[in-house]
C-alpha positions as CSV (number, residue, x, y, z in Angstrom):
1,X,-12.4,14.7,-65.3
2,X,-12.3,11.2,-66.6
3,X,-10.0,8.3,-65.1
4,X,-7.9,7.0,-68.0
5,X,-5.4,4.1,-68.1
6,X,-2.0,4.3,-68.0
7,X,-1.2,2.8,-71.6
8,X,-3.3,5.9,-73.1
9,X,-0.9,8.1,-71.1
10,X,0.4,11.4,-72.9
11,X,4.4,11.4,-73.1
12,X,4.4,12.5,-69.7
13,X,8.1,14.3,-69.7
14,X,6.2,17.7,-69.7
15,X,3.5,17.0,-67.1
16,X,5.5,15.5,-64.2
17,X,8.8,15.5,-64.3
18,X,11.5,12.3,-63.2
19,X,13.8,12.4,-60.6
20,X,12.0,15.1,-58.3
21,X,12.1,14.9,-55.0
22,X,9.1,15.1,-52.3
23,X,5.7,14.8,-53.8
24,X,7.1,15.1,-57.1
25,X,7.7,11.4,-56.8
26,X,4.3,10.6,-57.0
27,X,3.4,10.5,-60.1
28,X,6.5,7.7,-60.9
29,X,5.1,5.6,-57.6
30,X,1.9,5.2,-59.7
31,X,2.9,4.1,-62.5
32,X,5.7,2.0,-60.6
33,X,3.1,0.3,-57.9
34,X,-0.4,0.7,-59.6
35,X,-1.4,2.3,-56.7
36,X,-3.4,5.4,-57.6
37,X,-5.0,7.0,-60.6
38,X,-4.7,8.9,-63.6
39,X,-7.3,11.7,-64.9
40,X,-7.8,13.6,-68.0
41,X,-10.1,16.2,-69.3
42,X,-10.8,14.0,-72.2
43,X,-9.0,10.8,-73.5
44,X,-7.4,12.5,-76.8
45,X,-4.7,15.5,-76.3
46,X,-5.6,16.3,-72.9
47,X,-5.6,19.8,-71.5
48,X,-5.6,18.6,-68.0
49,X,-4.3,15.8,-66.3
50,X,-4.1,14.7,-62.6
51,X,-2.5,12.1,-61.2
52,X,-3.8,10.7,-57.2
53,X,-2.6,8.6,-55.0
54,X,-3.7,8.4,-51.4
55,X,-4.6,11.6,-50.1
56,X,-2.3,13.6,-52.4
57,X,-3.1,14.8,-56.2
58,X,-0.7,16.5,-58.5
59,X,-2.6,18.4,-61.1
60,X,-0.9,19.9,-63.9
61,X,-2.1,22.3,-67.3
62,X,-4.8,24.4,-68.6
63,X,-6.7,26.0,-65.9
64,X,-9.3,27.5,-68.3
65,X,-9.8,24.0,-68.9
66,X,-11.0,23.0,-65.2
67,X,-14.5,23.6,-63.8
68,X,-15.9,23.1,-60.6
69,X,-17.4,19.5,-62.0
70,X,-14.4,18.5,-63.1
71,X,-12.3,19.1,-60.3
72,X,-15.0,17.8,-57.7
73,X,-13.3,14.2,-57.3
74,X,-10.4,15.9,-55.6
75,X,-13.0,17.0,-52.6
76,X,-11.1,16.4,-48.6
77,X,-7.7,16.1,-50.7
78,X,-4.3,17.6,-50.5
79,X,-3.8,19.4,-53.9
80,X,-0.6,20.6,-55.3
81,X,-1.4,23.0,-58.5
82,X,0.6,26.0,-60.6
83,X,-0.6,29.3,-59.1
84,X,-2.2,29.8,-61.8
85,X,-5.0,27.1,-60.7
86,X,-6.1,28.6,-57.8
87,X,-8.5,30.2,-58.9
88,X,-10.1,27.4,-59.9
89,X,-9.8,25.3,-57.2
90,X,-11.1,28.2,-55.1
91,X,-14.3,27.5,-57.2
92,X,-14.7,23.9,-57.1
93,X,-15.0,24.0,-53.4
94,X,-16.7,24.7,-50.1
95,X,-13.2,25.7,-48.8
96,X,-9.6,25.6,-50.0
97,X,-6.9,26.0,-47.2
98,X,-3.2,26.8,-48.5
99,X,-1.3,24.7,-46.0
100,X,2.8,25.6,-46.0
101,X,4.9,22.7,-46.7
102,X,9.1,22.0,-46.2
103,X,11.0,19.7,-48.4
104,X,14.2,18.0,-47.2
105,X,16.5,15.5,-48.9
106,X,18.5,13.9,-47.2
107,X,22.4,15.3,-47.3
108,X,24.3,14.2,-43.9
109,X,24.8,11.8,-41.8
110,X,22.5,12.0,-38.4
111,X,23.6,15.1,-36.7
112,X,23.4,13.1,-33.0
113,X,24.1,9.4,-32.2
114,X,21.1,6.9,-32.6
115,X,19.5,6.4,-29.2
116,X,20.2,3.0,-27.3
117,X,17.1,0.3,-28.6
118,X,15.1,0.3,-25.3
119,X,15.1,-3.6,-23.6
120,X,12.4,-5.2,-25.7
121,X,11.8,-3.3,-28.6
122,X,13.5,-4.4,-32.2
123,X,14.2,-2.4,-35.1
124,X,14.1,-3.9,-38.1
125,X,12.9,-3.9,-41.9
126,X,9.3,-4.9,-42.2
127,X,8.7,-8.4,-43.8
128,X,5.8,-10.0,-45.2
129,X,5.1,-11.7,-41.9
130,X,4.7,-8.3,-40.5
131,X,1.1,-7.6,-42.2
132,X,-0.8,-8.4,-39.0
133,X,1.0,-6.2,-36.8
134,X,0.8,-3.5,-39.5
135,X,-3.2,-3.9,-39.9
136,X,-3.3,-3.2,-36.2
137,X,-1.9,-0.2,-36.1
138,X,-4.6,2.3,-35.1
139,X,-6.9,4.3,-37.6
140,X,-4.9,7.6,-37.3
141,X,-1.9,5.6,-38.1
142,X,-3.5,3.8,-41.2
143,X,-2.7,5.9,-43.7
144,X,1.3,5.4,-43.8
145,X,0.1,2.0,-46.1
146,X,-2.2,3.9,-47.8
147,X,0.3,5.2,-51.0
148,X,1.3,1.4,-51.3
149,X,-2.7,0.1,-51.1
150,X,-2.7,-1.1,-47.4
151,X,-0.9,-2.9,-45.1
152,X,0.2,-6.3,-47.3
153,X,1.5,-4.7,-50.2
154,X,3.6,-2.4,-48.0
155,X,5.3,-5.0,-45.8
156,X,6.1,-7.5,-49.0
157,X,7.0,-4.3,-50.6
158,X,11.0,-3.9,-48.6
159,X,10.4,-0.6,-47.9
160,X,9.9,-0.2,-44.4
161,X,11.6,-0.2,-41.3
162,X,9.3,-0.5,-37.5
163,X,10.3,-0.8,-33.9
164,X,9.1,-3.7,-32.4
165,X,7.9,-5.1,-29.0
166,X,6.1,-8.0,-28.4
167,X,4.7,-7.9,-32.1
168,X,3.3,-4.5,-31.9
169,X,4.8,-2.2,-34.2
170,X,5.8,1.0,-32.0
171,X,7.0,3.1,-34.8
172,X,7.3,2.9,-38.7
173,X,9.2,4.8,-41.1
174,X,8.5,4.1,-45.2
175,X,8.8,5.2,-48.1
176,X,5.7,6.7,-49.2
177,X,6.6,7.7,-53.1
178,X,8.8,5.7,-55.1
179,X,10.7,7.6,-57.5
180,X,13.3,6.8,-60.1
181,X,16.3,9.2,-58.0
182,X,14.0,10.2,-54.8
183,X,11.9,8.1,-52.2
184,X,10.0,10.2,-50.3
185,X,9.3,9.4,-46.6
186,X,6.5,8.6,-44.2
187,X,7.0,8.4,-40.2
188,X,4.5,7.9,-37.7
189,X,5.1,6.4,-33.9
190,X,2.6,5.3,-31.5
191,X,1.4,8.1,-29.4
192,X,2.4,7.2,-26.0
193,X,6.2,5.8,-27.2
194,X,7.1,9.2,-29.1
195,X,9.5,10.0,-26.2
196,X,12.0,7.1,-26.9
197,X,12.7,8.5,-30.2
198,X,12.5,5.1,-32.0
199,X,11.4,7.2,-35.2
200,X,14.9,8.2,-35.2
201,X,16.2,4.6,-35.9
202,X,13.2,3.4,-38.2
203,X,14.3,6.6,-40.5
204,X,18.0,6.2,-40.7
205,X,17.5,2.3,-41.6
206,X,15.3,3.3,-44.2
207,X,17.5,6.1,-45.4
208,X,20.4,3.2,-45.7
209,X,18.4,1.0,-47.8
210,X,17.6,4.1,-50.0
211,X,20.9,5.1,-50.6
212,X,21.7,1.1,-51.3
213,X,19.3,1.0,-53.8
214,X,21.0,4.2,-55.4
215,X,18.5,6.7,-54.7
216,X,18.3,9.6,-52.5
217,X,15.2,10.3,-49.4
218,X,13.6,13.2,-49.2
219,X,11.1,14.1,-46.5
220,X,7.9,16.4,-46.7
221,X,6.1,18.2,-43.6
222,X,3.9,21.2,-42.7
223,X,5.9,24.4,-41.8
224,X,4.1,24.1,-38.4
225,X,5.0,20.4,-37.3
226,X,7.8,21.4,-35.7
227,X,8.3,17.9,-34.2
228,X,8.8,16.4,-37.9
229,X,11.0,19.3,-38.8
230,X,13.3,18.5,-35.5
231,X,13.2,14.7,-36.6
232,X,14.3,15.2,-40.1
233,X,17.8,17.4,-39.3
234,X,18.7,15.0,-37.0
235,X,18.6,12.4,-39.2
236,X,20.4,13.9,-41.6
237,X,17.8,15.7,-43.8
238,X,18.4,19.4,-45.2
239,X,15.9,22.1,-46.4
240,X,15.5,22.3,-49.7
241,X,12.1,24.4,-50.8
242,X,8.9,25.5,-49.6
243,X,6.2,25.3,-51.2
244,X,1.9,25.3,-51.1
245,X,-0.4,22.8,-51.1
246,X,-4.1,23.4,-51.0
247,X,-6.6,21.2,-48.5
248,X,-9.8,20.8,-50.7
249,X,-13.0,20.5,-48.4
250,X,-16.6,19.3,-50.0
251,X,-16.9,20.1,-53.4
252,X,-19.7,22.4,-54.8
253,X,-20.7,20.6,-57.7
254,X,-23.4,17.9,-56.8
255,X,-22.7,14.9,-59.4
256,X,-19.8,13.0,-58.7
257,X,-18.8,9.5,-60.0
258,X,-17.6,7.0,-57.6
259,X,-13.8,6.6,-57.8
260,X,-13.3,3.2,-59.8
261,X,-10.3,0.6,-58.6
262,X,-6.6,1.6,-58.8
263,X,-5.2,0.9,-62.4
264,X,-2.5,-1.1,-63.3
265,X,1.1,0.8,-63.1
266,X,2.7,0.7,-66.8
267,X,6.5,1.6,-66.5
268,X,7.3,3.0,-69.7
269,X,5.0,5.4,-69.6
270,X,7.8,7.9,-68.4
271,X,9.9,6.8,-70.6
């Protein structure tokens, strides 16, 4: 597949929706924040297209049009396809793992009080003074900036709330796809502070701002994280759908061209 920019977009109504919740938001956070990429089986009345965006791709049309070649870019990603791509994703690489996945939007208020803010710690919406703190954050934390192009764009961004102490961030809730009617949501906390449930108050700050901004959260996690499922009904978050995604592993075909940089996002190209 080729990368293609987002003013040679197809009228995009009947590849990826508006206003979906979850991962369906991604392909609007693209266009909306430039941060990610667009792909096409050719330039001109695609068969294919594919839009990425951190370690997520939505990939929509024709499967006889896809071959393992053309899908090999989308090797150690989280793919969400049409059954009837499967098959070919099956082909394009070493291994394809069908992971489970839960989709919550947000419906009630938090089902228990928020916990007292332990002495020390502050919870509050990210700033852009806060991009230090948030390039600290450990590797395995790293990629809650990723969707938003690292850590500056997603502090300057206002849409993030952390926990605080001493200028370490403890815990960070943010929205991680920015739809027209859903924002979809990212937690992670600091191994050795998940106890104090500061997630808790980083997620309903967040949710607030959302539903300021005249939007609804949503919230997506494996079937088997039973700790994210816990954290999302009490704060408010309701099952909506399951549904599959598929973790790609090395691709098969051998000639790959490097990823070029993110393109520009181009509003109107949902429009």
């Amino acid at each position: 597949m080729i990368e293609i920019a987002p003013q040679r977009l197809p009228t995009l109504s009947r590849w990826f929706p508006t206003g979906s919740p979850g991962l369906g938001a991604l392909a609007e956070h693209v266009l909306t924040t430039g941060t990610g990429y667009w792909w096409a089986d050719r330039p001109d009345r695609p068969r294919v297209l594919a839009v990425s965006c951190a370690d997520h791709v939505l990939l929509r049309g024709d499967p006889s049009a896809l071959t393992p070649d053309a899908l090999a870019r989308f090797a150690d990603r989280y793919v969400e396809a049409p059954a009837r791509c499967w098959p070919a994703l099956g082909s394009a690489f070493e291994r394809v793992v069908p992971r489970e996945r839960m989709l919550y939007v947000h419906q009630a208020q938090a089902s228990v009080r928020l916990p007292r803010t332990p002495r020390g710690v502050t919870v509050r919406r990210l700033t852009p003074e806060d991009v230090p703190a948030l390039a600290e954050l450990r590797s395995e934390s790293a990629w809650i900036h990723a969707s938003w192009g690292g850590p500056s764009r997603l502090a300057t961004s206002g849409h993030a709330w952390a926990a605080f102490a001493k200028g370490r961030i403890l815990s960070i809730a943010c929205t991680y796809f920015l739809g027209s009617a859903y924002e979809d949501i990212a937690v992670v906390t600091v191994p050795d502070h998940r106890r104090e449930r500061l997630a808790l108050a980083c997620v309903a700050g967040l949710a607030a701002d959302i539903q300021a901004r005249g939007r609804t959260a949503s919230w997506c996690c494996s079937r088997d994280n039973r700790p994210s499922r816990l954290l999302a009904w009490t704060a408010g978050f309701r099952l909506t759908r399951e549904y599959v995604h598929h973790a790609t592993g090395r691709a098969l075909a051998r000639d790959v061209r490097p990823t070029p940089m993110p393109a520009s996002g181009v509003a109107s190209a949902l429009a």
